[in-house]
N, CA, C and O atoms as a GROMACS GRO file, in nm:
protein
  472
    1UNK      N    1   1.635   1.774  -3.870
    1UNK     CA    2   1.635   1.656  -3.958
    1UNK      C    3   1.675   1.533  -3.877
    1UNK      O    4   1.788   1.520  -3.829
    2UNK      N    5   1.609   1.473  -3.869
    2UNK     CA    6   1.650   1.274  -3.812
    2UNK      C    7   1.698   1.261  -3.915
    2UNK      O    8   1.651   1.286  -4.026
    3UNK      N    9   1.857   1.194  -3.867
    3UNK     CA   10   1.939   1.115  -3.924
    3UNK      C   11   1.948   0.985  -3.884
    3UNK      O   12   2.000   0.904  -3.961
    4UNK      N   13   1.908   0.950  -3.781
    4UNK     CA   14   1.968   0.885  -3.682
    4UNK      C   15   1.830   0.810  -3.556
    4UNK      O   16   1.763   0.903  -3.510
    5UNK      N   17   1.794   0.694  -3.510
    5UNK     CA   18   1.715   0.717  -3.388
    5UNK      C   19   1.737   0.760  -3.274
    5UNK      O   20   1.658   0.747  -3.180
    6UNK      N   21   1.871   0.831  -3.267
    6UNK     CA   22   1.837   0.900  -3.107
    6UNK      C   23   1.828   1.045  -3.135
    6UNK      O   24   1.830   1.130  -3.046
    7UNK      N   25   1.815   1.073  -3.284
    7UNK     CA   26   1.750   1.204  -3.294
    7UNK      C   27   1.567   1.202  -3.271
    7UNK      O   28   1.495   1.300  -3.256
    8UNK      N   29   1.522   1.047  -3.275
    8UNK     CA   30   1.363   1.086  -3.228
    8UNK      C   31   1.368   1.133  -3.103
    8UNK      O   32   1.453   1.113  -3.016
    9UNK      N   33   1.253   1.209  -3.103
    9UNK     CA   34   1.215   1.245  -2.945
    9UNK      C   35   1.137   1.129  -2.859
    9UNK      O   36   1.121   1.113  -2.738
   10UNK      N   37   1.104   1.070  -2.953
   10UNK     CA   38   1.036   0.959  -2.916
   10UNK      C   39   1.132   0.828  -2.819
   10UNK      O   40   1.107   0.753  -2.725
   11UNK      N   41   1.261   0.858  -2.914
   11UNK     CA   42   1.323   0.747  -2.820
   11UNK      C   43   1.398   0.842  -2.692
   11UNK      O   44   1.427   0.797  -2.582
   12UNK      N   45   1.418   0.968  -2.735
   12UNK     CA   46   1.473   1.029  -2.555
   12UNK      C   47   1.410   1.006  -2.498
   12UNK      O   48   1.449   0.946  -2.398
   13UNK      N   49   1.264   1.031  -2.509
   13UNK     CA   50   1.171   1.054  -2.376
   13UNK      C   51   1.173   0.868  -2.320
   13UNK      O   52   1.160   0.823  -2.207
   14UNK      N   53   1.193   0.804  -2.438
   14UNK     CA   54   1.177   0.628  -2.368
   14UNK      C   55   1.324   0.562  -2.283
   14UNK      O   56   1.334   0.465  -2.208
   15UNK      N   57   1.419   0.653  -2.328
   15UNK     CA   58   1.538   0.622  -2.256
   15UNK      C   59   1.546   0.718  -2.111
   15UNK      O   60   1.606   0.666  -2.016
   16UNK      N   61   1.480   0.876  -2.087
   16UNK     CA   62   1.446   0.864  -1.998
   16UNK      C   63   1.358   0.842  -1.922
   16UNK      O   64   1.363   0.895  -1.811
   17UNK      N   65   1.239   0.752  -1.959
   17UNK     CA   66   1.177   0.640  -1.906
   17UNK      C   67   1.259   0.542  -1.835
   17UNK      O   68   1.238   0.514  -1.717
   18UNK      N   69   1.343   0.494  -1.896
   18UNK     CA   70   1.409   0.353  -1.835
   18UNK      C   71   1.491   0.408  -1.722
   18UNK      O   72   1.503   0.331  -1.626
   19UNK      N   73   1.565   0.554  -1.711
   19UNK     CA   74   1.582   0.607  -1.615
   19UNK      C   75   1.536   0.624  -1.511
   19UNK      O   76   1.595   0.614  -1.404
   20UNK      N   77   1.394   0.660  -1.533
   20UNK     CA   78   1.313   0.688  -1.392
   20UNK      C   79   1.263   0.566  -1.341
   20UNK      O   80   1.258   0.546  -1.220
   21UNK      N   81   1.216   0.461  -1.448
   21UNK     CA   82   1.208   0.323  -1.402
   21UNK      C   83   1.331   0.262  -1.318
   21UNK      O   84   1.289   0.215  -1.212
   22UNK      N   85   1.430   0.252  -1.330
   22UNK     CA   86   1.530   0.199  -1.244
   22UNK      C   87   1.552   0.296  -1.102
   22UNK      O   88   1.616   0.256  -1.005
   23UNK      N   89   1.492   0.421  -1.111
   23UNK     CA   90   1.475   0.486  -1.000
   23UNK      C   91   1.376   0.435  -0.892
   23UNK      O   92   1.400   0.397  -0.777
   24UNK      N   93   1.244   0.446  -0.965
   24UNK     CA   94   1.120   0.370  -0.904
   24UNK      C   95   1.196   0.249  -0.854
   24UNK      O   96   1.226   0.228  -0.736
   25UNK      N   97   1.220   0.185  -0.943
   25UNK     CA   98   1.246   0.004  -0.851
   25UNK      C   99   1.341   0.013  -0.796
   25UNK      O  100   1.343  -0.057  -0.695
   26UNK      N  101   1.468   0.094  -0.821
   26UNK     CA  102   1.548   0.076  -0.686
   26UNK      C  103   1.479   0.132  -0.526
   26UNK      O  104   1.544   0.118  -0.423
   27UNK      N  105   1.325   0.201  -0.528
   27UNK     CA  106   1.256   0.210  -0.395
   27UNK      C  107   1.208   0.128  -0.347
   27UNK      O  108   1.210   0.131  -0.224
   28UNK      N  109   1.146   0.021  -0.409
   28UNK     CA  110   1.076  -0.078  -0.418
   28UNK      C  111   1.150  -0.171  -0.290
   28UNK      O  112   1.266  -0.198  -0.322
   29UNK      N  113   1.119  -0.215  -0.183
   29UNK     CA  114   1.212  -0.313  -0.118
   29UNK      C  115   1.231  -0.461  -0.170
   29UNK      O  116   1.143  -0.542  -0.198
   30UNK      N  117   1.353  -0.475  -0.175
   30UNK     CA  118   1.348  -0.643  -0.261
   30UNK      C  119   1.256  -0.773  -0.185
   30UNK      O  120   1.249  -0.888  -0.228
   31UNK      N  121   1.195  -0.724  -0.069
   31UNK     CA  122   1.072  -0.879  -0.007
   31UNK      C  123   1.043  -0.938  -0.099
   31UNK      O  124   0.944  -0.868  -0.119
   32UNK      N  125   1.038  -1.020  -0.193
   32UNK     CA  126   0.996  -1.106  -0.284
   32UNK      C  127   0.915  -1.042  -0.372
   32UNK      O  128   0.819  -1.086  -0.436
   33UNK      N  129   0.971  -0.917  -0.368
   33UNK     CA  130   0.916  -0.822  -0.520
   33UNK      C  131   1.045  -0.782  -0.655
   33UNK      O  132   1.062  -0.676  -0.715
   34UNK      N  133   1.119  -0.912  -0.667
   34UNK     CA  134   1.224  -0.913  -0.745
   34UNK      C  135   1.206  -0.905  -0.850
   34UNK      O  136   1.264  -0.822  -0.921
   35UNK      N  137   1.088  -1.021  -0.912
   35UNK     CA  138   1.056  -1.055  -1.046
   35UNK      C  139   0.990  -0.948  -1.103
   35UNK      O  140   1.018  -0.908  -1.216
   36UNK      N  141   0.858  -0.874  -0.999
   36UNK     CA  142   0.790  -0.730  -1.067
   36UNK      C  143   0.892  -0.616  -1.070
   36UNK      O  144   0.852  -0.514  -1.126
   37UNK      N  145   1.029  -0.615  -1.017
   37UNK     CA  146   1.128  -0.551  -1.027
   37UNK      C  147   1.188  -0.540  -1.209
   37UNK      O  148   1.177  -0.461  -1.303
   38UNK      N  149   1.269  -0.704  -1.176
   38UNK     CA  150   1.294  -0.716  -1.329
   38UNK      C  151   1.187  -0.722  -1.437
   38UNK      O  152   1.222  -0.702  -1.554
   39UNK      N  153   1.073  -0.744  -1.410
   39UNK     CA  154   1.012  -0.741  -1.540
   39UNK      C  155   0.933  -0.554  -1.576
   39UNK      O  156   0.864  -0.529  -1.675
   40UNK      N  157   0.962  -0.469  -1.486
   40UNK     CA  158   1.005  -0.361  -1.472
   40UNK      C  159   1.080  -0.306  -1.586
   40UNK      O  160   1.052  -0.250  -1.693
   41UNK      N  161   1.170  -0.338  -1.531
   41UNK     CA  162   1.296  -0.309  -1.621
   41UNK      C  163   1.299  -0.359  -1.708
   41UNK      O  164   1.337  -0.276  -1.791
   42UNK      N  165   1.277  -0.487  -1.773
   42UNK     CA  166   1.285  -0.550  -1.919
   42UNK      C  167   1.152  -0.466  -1.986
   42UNK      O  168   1.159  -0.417  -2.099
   43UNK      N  169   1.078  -0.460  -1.935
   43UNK     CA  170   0.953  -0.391  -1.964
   43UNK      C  171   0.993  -0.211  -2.032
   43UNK      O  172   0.949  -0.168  -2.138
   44UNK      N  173   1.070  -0.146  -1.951
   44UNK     CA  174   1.138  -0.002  -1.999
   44UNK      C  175   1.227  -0.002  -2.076
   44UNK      O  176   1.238   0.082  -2.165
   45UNK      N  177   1.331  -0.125  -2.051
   45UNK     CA  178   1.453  -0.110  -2.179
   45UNK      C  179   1.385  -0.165  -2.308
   45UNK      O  180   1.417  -0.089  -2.400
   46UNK      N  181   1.298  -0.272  -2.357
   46UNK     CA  182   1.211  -0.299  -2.428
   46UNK      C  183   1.165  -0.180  -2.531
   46UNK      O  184   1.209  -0.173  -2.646
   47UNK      N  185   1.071  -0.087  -2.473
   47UNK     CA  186   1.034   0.052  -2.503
   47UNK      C  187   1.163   0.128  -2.622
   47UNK      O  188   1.137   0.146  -2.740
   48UNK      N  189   1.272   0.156  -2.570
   48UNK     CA  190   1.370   0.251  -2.710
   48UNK      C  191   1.436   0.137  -2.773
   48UNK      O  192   1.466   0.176  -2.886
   49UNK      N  193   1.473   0.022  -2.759
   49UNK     CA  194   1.522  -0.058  -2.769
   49UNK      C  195   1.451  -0.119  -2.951
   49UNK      O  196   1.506  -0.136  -3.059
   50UNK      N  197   1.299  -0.134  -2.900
   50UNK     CA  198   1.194  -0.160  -3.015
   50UNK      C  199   1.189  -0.043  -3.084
   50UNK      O  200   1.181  -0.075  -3.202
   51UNK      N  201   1.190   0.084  -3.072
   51UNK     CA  202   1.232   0.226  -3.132
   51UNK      C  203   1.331   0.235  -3.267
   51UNK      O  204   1.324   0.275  -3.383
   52UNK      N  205   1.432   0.171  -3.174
   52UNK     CA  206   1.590   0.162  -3.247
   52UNK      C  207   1.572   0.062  -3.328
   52UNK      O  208   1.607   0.092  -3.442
   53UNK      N  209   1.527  -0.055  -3.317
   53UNK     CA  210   1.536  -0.193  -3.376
   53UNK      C  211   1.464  -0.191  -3.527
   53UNK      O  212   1.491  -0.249  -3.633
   54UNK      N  213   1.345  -0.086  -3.481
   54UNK     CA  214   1.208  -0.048  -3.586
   54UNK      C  215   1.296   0.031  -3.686
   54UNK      O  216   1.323   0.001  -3.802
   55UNK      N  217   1.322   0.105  -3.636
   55UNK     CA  218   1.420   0.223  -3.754
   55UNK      C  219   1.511   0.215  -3.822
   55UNK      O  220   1.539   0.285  -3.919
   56UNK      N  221   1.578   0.110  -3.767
   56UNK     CA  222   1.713   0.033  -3.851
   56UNK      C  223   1.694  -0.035  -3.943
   56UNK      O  224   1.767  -0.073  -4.034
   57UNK      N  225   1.519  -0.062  -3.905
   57UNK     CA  226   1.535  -0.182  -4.014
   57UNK      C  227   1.472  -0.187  -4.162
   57UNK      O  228   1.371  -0.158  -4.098
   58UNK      N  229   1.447  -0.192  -4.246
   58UNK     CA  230   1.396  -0.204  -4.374
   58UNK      C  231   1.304  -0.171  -4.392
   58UNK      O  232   1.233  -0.256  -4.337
   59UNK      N  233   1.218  -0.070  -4.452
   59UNK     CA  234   1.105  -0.017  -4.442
   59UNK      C  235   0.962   0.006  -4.386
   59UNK      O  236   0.966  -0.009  -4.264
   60UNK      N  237   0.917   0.017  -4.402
   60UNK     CA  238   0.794   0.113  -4.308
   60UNK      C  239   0.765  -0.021  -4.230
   60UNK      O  240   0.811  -0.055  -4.121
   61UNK      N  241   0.671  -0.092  -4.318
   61UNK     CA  242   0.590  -0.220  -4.218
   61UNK      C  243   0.684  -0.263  -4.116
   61UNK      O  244   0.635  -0.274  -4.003
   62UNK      N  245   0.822  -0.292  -4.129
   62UNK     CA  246   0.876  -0.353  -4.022
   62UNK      C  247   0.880  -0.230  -3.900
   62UNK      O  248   0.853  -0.258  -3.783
   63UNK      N  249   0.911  -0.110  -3.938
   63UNK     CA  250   0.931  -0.014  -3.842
   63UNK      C  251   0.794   0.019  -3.754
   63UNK      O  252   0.792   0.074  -3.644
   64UNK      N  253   0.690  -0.025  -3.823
   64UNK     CA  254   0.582  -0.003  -3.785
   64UNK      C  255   0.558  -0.114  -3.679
   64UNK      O  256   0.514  -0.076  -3.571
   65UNK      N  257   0.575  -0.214  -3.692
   65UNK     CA  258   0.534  -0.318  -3.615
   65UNK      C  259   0.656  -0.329  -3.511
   65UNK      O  260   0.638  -0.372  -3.398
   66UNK      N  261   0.772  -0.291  -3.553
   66UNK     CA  262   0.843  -0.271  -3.429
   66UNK      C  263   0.813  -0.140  -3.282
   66UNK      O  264   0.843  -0.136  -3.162
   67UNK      N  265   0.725  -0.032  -3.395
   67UNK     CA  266   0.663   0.063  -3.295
   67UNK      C  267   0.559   0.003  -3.235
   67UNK      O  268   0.534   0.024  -3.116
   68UNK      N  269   0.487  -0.078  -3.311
   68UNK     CA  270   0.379  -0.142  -3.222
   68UNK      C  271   0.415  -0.188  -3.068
   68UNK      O  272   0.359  -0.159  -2.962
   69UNK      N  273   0.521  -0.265  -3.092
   69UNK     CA  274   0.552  -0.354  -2.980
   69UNK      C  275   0.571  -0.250  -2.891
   69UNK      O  276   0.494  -0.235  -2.796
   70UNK      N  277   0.682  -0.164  -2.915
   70UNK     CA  278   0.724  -0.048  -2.837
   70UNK      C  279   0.606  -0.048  -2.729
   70UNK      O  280   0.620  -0.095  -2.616
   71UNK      N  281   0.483   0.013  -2.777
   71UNK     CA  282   0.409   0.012  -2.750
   71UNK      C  283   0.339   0.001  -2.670
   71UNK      O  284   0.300   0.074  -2.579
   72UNK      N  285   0.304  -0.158  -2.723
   72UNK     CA  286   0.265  -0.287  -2.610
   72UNK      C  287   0.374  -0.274  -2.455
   72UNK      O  288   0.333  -0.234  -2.345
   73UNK      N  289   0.492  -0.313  -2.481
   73UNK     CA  290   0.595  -0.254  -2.358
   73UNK      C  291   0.545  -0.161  -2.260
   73UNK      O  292   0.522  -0.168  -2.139
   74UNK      N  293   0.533  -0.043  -2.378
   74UNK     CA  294   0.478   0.041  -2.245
   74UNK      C  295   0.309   0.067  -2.178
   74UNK      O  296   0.271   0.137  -2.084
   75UNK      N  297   0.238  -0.020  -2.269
   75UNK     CA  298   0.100  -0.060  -2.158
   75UNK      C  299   0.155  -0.208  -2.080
   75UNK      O  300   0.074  -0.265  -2.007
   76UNK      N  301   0.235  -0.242  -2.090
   76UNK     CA  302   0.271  -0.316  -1.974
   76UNK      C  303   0.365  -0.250  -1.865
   76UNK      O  304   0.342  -0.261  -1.745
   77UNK      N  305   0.467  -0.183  -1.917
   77UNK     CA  306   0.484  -0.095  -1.795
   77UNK      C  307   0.420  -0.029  -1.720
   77UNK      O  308   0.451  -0.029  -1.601
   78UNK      N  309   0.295   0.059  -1.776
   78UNK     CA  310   0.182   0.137  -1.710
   78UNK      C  311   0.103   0.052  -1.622
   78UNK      O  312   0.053   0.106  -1.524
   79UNK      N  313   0.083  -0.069  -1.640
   79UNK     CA  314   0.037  -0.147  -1.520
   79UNK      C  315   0.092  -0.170  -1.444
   79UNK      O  316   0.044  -0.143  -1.334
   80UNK      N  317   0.227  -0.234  -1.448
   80UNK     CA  318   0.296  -0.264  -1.346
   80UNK      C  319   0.355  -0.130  -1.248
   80UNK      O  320   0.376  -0.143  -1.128
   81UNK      N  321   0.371  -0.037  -1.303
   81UNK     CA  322   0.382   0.122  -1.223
   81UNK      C  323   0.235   0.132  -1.157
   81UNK      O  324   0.235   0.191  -1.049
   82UNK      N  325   0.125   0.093  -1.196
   82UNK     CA  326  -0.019   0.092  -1.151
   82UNK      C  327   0.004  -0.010  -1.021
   82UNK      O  328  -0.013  -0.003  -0.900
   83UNK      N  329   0.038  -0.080  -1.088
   83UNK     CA  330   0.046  -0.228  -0.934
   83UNK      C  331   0.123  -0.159  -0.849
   83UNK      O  332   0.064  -0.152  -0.741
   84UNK      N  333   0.249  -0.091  -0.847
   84UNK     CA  334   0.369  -0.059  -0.733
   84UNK      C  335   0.250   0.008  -0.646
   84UNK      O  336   0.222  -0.035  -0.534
   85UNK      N  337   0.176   0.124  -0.711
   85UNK     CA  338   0.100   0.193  -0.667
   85UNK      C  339   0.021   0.158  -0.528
   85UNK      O  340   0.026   0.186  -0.408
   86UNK      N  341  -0.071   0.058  -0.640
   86UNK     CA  342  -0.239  -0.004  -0.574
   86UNK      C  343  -0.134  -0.076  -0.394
   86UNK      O  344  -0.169  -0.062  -0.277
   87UNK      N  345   0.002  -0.153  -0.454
   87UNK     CA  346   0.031  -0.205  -0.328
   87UNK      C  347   0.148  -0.137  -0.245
   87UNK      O  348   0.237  -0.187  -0.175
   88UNK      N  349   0.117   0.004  -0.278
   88UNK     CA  350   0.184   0.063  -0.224
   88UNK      C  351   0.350   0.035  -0.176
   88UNK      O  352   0.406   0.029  -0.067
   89UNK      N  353   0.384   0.024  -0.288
   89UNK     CA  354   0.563  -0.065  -0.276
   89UNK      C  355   0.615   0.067  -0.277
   89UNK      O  356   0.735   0.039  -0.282
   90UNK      N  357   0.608   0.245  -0.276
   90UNK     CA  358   0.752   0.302  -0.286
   90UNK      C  359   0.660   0.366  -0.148
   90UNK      O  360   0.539   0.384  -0.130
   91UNK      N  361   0.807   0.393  -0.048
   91UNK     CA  362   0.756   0.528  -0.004
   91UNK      C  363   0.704   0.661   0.039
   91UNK      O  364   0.741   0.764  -0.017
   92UNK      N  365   0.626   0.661   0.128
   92UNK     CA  366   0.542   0.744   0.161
   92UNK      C  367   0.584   0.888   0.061
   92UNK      O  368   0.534   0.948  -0.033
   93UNK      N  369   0.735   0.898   0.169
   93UNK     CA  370   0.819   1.004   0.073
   93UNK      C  371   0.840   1.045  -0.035
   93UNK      O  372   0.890   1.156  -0.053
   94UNK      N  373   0.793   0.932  -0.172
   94UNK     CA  374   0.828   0.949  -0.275
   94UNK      C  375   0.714   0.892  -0.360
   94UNK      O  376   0.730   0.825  -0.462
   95UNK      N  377   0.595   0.927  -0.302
   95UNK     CA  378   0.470   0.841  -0.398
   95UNK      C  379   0.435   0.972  -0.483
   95UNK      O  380   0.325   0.997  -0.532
   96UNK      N  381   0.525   1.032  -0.489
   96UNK     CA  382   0.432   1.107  -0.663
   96UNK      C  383   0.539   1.108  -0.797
   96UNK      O  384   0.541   1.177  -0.899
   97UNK      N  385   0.651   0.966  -0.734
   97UNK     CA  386   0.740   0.949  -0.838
   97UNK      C  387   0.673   0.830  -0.943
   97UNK      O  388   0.712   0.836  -1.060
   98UNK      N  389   0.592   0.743  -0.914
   98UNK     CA  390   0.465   0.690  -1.000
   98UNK      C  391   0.438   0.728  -1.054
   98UNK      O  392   0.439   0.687  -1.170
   99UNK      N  393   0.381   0.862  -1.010
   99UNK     CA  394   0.229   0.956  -1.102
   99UNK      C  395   0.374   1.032  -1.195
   99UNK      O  396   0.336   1.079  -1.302
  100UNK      N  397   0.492   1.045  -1.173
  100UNK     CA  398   0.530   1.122  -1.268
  100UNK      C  399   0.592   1.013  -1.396
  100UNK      O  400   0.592   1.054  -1.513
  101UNK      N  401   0.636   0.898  -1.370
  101UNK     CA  402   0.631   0.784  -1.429
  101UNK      C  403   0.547   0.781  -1.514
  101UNK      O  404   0.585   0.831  -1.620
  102UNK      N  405   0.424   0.734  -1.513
  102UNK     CA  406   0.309   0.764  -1.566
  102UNK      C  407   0.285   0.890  -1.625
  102UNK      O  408   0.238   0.881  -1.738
  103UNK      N  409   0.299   0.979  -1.593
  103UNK     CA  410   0.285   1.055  -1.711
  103UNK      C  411   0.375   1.059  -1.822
  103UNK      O  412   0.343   1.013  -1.932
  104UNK      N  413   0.502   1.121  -1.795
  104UNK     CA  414   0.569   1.017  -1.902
  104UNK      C  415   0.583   0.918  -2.008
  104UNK      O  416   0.642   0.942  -2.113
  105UNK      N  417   0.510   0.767  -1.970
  105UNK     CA  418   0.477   0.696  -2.035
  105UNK      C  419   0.325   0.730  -2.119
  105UNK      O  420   0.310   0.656  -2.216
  106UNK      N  421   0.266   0.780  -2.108
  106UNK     CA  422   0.137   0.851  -2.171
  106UNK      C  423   0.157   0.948  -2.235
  106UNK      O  424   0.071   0.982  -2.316
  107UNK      N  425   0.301   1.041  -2.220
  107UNK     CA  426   0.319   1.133  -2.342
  107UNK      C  427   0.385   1.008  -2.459
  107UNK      O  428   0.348   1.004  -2.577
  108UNK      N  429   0.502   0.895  -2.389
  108UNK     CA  430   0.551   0.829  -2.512
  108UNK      C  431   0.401   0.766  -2.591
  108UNK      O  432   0.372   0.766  -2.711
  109UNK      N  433   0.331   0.719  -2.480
  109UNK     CA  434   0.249   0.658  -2.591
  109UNK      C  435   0.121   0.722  -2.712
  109UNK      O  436   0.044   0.662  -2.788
  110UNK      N  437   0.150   0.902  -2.678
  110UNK     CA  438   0.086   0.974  -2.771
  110UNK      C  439   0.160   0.953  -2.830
  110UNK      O  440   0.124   0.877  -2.921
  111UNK      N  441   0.342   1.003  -2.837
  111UNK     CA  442   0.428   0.993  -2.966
  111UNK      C  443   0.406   0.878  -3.058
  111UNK      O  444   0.416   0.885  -3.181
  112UNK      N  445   0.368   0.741  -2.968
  112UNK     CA  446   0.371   0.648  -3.056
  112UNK      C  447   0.282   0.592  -3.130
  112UNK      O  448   0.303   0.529  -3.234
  113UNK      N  449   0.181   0.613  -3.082
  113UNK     CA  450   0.049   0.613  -3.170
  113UNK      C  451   0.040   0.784  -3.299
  113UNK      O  452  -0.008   0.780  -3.413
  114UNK      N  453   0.076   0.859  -3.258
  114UNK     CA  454   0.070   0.948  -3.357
  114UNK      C  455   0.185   0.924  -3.487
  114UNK      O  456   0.166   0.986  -3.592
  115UNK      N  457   0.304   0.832  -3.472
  115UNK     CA  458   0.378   0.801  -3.601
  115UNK      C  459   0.302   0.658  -3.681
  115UNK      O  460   0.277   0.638  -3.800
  116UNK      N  461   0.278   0.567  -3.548
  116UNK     CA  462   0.172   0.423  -3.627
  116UNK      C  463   0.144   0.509  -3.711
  116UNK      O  464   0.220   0.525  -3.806
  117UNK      N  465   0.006   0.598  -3.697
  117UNK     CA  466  -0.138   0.621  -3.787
  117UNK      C  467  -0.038   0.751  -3.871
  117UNK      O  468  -0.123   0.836  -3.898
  118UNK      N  469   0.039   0.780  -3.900
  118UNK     CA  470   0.115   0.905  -4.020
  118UNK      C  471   0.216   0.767  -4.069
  118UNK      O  472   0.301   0.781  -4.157
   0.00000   0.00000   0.00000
């Protein structure tokens, strides 16, 4: 039974999102890749943050449109994990911490499209 939003699964898997995101960008070297850093991160805490905000608040439509955003967050995170990629910002050592990033964010965004449309 959800009592509560950190009984969704939806928001664990987005809080450990923001985990592995601050992992990723702490590889990232700071050369004037600060701002795709922080907007990184505002981009992942965004994600449970809109979760929590949606659920607290007053019935469906608002919760709904707060999942939306959720959402949106995380097709903007999925690009910008796409960009680290394309310009190769982590790692030789550690380039399949992206692809696991990414997956991740593609299971949240089944969770979150499967509560929108129910």
């Amino acid at each position: 039974m959800i009592e509560k939003y950190q009984d969704l699964t939806v928001w664990q898997k987005s809080m450990e999102a923001v985990k592995q995101i601050y992992r990723l960008t702490d590889m990232i070297p700071d050369r004037g890749n600060y701002a795709l850093i922080d907007q990184m991160r505002r981009a992942a805490i965004s994600i449970p943050s809109n979760i929590a905000e949606g659920y607290e608040r007053n019935g469906t439509k608002e919760y709904l449109r707060f999942l939306s955003i959720a959402n949106g967050s995380k097709a903007e995170l999925l690009t910008q994990v796409e960009i680290c990629k394309m310009l190769e910002l982590v790692p030789a050592v550690d380039r399949d911490v992206p692809d696991t990033v990414i997956e991740l964010l593609n299971e949240i965004g089944k969770m979150l499209n499967t509560i929108i449309k129910n």
